[in-house]
C-alpha positions as semicolon CSV with decimal commas, in nm:
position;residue;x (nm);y (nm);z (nm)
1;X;1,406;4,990;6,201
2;X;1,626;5,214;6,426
3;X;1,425;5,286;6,730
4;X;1,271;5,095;7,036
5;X;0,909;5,224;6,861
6;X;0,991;5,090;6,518
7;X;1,060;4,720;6,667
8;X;0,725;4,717;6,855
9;X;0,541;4,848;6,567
10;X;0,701;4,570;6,351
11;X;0,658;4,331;6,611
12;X;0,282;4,431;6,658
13;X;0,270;4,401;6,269
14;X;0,410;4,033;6,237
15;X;0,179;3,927;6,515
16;X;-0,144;4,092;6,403
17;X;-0,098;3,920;6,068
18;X;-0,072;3,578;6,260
19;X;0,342;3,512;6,242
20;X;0,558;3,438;6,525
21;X;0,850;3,635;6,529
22;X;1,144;3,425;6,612
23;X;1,400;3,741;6,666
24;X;1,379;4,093;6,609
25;X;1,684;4,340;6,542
26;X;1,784;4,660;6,309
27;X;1,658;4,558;6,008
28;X;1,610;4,258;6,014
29;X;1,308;3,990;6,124
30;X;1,313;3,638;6,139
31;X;0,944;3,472;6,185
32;X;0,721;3,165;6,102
33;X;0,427;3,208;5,914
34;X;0,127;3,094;6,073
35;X;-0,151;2,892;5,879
36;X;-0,416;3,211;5,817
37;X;-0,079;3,451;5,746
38;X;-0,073;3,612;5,410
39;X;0,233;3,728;5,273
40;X;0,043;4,017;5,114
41;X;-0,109;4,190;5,404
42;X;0,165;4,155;5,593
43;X;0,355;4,380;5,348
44;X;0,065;4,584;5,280
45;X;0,047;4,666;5,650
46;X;0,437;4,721;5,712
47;X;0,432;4,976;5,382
48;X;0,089;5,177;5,542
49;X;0,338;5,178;5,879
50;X;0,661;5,326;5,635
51;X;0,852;5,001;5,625
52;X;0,933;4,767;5,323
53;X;1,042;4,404;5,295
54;X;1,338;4,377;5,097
55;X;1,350;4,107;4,880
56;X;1,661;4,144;4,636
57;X;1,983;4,010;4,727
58;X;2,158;4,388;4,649
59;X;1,946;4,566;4,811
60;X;1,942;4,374;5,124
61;X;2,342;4,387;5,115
62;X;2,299;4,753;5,121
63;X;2,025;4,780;5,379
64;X;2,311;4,535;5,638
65;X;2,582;4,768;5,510
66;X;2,373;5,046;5,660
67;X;2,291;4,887;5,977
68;X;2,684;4,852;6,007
69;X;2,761;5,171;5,940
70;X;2,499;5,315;6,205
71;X;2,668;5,056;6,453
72;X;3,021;5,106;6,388
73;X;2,973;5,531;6,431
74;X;2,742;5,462;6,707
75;X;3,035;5,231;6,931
76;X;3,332;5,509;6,740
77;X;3,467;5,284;6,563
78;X;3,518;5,448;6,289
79;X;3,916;5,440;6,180
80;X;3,928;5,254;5,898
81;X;3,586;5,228;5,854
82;X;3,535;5,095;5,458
83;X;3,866;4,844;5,516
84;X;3,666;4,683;5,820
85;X;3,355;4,683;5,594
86;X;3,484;4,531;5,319
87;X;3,661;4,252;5,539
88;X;3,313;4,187;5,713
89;X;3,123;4,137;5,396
90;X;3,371;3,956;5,201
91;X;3,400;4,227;4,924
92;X;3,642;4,452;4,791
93;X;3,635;4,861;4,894
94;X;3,567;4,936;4,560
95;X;3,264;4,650;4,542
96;X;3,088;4,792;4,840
97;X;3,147;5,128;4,696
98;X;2,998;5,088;4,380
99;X;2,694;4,856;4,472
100;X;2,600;5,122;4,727
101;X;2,645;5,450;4,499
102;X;2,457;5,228;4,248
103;X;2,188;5,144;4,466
104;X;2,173;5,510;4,643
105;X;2,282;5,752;4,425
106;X;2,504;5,908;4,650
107;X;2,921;5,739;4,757
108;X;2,924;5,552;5,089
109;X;3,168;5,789;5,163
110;X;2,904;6,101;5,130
111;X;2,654;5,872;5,335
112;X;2,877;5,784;5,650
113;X;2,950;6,157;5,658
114;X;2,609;6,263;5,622
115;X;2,551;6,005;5,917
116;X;2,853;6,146;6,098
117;X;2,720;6,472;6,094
118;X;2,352;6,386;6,237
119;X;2,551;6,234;6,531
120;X;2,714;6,544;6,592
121;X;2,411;6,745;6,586
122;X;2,276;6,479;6,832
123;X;2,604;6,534;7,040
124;X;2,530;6,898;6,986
125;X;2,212;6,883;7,122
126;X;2,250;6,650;7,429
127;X;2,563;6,894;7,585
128;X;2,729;6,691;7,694
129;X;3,033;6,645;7,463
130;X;3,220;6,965;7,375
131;X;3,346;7,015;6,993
132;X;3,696;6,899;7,015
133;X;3,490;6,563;7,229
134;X;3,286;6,525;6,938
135;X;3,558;6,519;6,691
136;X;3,717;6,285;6,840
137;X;3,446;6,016;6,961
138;X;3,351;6,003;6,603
139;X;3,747;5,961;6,491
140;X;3,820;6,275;6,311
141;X;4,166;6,354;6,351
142;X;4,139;6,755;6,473
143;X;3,788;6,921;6,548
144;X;3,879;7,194;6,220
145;X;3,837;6,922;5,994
146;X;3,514;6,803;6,135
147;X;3,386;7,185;6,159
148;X;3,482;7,198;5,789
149;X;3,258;6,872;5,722
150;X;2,957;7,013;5,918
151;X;2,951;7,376;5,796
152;X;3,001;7,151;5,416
153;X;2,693;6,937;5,489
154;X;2,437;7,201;5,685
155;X;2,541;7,557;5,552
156;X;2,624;7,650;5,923
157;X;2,861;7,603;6,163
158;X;2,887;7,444;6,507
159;X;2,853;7,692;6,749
160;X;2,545;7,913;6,480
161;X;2,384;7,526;6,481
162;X;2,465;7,501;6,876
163;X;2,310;7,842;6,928
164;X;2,031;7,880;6,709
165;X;1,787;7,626;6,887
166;X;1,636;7,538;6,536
167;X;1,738;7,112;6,571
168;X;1,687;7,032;6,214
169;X;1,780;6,648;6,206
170;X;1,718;6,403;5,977
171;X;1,572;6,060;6,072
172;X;1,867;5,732;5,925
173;X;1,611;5,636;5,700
174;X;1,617;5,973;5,525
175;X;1,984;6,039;5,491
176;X;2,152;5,955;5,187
């Protein structure tokens, strides 16, 4: 879940299959199963809505990874990113690393970049930040090495992305 919409939908979800839902945050729901809930439905109707219920102990380390990740580029902080990680989940750099290529195919290095460039093109497209801004709420250490990332990741750069008006942005649950 990474929107206001996604944690009402959920919430609706929970409740419409009789559970009360103790707390609600990114990813993660805690609730009590009332006496007519069925497990069952209730992930039969959070799949038909595009969400899952993750039930393996890797996979939900990866899914919290994520969530971090999103948080920690979301507040900038950023420096030292996979060290902080690593201390936070009681694992090693290389752990984390391999679990999540592992798990998604891709290195958490490629993903936080691939995040790091949807929050530019969000930065991008609000105005309000100019490039050198951007580069530097997100922690790179000169905007030339961040314009070398983005034209890496979309094919364009900046200023063509900037001025072409075509906002092609991926939703978090489809980057990888």
């Amino acid at each position: 879940m990474v929107c206001k919409r996604c944690i009402v939908s959920v919430l609706n979800i929970f409740k419409a299959e009789g559970y009360t839902v103790e707390s609600l945050k990114l990813g993660e729901v805690v609730a009590v199963k009332g006496l007519k809930s069925k497990f069952s439905n209730l992930n039969i109707a959070l799949e038909k809505a595009g969400f899952e219920i993750i039930e393996n102990r890797n996979d939900a380390l990866i899914e919290q990874l994520k969530v971090a990740i999103i948080h920690k580029i979301e507040i900038g902080e950023t420096a030292n990113l996979f060290q902080v990680l690593a201390k936070e989940f009681g694992k090693t750099e290389t752990a984390l690393s391999k679990l999540f290529s592992k798990s998604e195919g891709v290195t958490l290095e490629k993903y936080t970049i691939n995040l790091k460039i949807e929050k530019v093109k969000e930065h991008i497209q609000l105005g309000q930040l100019n490039f050198s801004e951007i580069a530097y709420s997100l922690n790179y250490k000169t905007s030339s090495h961040l314009a070398r990332q983005f034209k890496a990741v979309t094919g364009m750069s900046m200023s063509n992305y900037k001025n072409g008006g075509n906002w092609d942005r991926k939703t978090l649950d489809k980057i990888v």
